[in-house]
N, C-alpha and C positions, 0 to 999 in steps of 0.2 A: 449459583448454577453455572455451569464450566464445561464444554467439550471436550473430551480428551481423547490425546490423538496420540497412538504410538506409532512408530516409521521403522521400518529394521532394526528391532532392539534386538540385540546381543547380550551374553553375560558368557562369560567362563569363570571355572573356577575350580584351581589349581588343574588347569590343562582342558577339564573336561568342558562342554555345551550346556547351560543348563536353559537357556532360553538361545533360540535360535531364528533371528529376522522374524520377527512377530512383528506384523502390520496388525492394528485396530484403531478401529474409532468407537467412543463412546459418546452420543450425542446428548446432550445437555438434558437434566432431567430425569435420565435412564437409570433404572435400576437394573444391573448388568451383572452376571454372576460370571467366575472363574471356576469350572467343574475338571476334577481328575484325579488319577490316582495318588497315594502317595510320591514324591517325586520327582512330578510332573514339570514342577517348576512356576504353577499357579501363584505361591507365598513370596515366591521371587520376583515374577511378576508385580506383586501386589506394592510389593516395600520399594518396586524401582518411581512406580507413581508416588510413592506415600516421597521420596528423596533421600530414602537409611541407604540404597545401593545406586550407583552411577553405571550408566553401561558399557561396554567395551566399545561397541559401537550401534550407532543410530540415535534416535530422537523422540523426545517426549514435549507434547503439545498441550497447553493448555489456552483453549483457544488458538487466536491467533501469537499468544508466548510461548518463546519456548524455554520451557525450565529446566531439561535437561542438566545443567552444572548449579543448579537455583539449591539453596541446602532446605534442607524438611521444613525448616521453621518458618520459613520466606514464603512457601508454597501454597499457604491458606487448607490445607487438610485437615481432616477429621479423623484418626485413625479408633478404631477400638478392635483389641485386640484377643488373642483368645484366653489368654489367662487373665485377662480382662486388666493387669498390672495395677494395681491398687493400690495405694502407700497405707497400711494399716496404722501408723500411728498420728494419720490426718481423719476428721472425720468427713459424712459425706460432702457437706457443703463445702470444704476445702479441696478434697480431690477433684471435686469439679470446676473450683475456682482457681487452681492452677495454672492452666491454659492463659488464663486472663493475666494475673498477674506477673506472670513468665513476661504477658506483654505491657506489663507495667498501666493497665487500667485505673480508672479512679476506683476508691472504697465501693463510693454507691453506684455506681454504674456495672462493679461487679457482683455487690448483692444482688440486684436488679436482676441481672442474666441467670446468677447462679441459682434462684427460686423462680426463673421461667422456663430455666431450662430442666429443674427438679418438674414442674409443672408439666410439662410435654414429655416425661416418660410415667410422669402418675408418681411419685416420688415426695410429692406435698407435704411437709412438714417434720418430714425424716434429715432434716439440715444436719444435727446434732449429733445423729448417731454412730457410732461407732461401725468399722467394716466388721467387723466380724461379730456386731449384732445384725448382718443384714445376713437374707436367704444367698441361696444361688443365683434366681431369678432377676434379687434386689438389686446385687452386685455388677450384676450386668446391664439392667439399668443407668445405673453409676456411672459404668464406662461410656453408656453412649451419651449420657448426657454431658459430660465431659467434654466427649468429642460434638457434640450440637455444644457449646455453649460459646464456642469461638467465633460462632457463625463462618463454618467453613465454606469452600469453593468445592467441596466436593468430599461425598463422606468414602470410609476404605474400612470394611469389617473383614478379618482374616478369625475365619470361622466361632465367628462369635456365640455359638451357640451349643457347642458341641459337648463343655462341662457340666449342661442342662439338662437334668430329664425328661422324658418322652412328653409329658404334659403341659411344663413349660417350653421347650422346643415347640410345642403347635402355637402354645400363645403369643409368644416372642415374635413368630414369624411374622403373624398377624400386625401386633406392633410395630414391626421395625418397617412391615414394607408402609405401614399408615403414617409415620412419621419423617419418611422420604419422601413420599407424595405429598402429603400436607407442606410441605417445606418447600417443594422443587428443588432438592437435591439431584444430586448427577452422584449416582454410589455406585461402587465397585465393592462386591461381593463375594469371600473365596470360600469353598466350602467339597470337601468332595461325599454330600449327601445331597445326592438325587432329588429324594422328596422334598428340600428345602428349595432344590435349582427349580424343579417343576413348577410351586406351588406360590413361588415370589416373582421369580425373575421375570424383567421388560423381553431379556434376550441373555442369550448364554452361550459362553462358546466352551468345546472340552477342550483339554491338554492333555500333550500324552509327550516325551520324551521333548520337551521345551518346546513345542509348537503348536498352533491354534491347530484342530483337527477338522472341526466343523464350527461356526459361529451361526446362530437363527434362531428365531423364538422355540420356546418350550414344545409345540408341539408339532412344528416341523422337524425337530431334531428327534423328538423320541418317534414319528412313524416314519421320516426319513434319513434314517440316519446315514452317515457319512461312507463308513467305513464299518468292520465285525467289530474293532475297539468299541467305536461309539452305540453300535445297536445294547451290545453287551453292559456297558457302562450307564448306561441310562436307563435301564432297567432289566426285568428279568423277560428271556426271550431264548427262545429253540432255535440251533442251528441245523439245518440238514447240507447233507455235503450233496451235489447233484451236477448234472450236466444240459448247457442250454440247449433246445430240439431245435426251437423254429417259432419263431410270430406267431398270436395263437387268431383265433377266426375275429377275437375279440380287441379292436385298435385298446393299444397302448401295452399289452400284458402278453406273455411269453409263456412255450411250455418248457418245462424244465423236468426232463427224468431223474426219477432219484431211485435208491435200490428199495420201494414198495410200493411204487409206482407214478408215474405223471402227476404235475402239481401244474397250476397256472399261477401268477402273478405277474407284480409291475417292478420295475428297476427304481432303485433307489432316486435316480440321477436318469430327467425324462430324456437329458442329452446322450443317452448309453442306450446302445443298442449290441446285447451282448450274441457272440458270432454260436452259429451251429456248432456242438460237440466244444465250447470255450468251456470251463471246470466254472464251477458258480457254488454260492451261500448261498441259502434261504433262512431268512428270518419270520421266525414267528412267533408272535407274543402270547403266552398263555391266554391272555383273557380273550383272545379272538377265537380260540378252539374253541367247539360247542358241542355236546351231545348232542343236538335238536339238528334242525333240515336248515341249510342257508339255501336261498333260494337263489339261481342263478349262477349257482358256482358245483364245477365236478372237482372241487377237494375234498376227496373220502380220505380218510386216516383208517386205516384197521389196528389193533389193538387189544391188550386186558389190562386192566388195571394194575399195579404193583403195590402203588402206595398209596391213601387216603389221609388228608392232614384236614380237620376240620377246624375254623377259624372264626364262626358263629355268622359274621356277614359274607364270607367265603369260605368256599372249599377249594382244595388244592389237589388236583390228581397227576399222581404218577405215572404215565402211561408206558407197556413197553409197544412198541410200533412193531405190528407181524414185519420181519427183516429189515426192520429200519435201527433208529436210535431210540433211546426213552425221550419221553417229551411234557412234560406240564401243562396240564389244563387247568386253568383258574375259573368257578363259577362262583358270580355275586348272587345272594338271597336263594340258598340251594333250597328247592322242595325236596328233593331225594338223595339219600348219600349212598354212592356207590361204594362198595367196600371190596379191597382186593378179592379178585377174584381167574380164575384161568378161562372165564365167559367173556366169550368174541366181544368188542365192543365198537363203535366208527364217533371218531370225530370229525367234524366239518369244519373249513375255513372258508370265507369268504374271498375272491381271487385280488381284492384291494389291500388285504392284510396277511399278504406272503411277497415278502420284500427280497426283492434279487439284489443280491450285494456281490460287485469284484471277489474272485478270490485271493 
């Protein structure tokens, strides 16, 4: 288990920024995800910790060392990757006994690892088998026991999960984050799927053109998020374009004219306080709009339907907004499915889930 500490990291390449003075810390223990677009520079990020890239400038911390100029081999890492890099003509107990013997281990002290650490992905007894007798699932497996079997300082998954199908992707998840935990690993996680940043990570920070955007746990970032990048990015969510009035009677929350009438809400960022007639975002997340009454809040939406997408534990509405934008309403466990129609309808938000974001 290992801190890691990045200081103005830099990277070019051939001219261009691809990481730009990226300060982070990751404190020991953490399972920590890197979220963004393609691009981002998250994978670059990933491999300057793993020691494959050196930076132009700044500093990478492990603990109190700094490994910065240290080569990958020296660094005590775990990496698994997303093609998972398999050597097919080793079987499984030798792809994973690799690591070890690279560092020149005894015989039995690497069978030893090499079936505890089949053991601790559930792998028991498949020592023998050929790669490409294993699933997709298995395979991935493999890789991370691999990377667990060197007993590293700190594991690095560069989206390890993404050649998996929807079924194994839930279970994998489950897995990987129960054998960081169990272990007190310190992992570093890149992926740019949302429901995986959500649903595992200690904290996460997005990227978006080489730079941290926003770093904070999962559900500070998805209700307050940074910037329109990161509201957007981290899930699905309605922009209305509008302008700020004035402090509303209500401490902490603001009115904001839009073209179908007054909204109230709260500022991203409790340190903003956005000026009269200043252009402003509104964010709002489908599943906060409601057909029903919220109580304590004058957020009426007027409206008819356009589209209905039904999803068994959800429904999904199109709504177009009398002189506004169209907008999405998400309902869980629907009793009633409304079907397009050109019949008035109002949806309600509640004034803590209309997020005032910079324009």
């Amino acid at each position: 288990m290992v801190t890691i500490t990045l200081q103005e990291l830099t990277k070019r390449f051939s001219g261009s920024v691809v990481l730009s003075s990226v300060d982070l810390q990751v404190p020991a223990g953490e399972l920590f995800f890197l979220l963004g677009p393609s691009g981002c520079g998250k994978t670059t990020l990933l491999r300057h910790v793993a020691g494959f890239y050196r930076p132009d400038e700044g500093r990478i911390w492990f603990d109190d060392e700094d490994v910065t100029r240290l080569p990958a081999h020296r660094r005590g890492t775990g990496m698994v990757f997303q093609s998972y890099a398999l050597w097919p003509h080793l079987n499984v107990a030798q792809n994973v006994a690799f690591g070890l013997e690279e560092r020149k281990r005894p015989r039995r002290e690497i069978e030893h690892r090499v079936a505890e650490a089949l053991d601790q992905v559930k792998l028991q007894g498949l020592g023998t088998r050929k790669i490409q007798q294993l699933s997709g699932g298995q395979q991935q497996r493999v890789a991370l026991a691999r990377a667990l079997v060197i007993r590293p300082k700190c594991l690095l998954l560069d989206e390890p999960l993404s050649n998996l199908d929807a079924k194994l992707r839930l279970e994998m998840r489950t897995e990987i984050r129960h054998i960081v935990k169990e272990h007190g690993l310190t992992a570093i996680y890149v992926t740019h799927d949302r429901d995986e940043a959500l649903s595992m990570a200690d904290r996460m920070a997005i990227m978006d053109a080489g730079k941290l955007v926003q770093v904070g746990v999962p559900q500070d970032i998805y209700r307050h998020p940074a910037t329109r990048m990161v509201a957007e990015f981290i899930g699905e969510t309605n922009f209305v374009e509008g302008r700020a009035m004035r402090q509303s009677s209500w401490a902490g929350f603001y009115d904001v004219e839009t073209p179908f009438g007054t909204l109230r809400g709260r500022t991203n960022d409790g340190t903003w306080q956005p000026a009269a007639g200043q252009p402003v975002v509104l964010s709002i997340r489908p599943e906060s709009l409601t057909f029903g009454t919220v109580v304590d809040s004058s957020n009426r939406i007027p409206g008819h339907v356009v589209d209905t997408t039904y999803l068994g534990a959800t429904v999904q509405y199109l709504i177009q907004v009398h002189g506004g934008p169209l907008m999405k309403v998400c309902e869980t466990n629907p009793q009633e499915i409304r079907l397009p129609s050109e019949d008035e309808v109002r949806v309600m938000v509640a004034m803590n889930d209309v997020v005032i974001l910079r324009k």
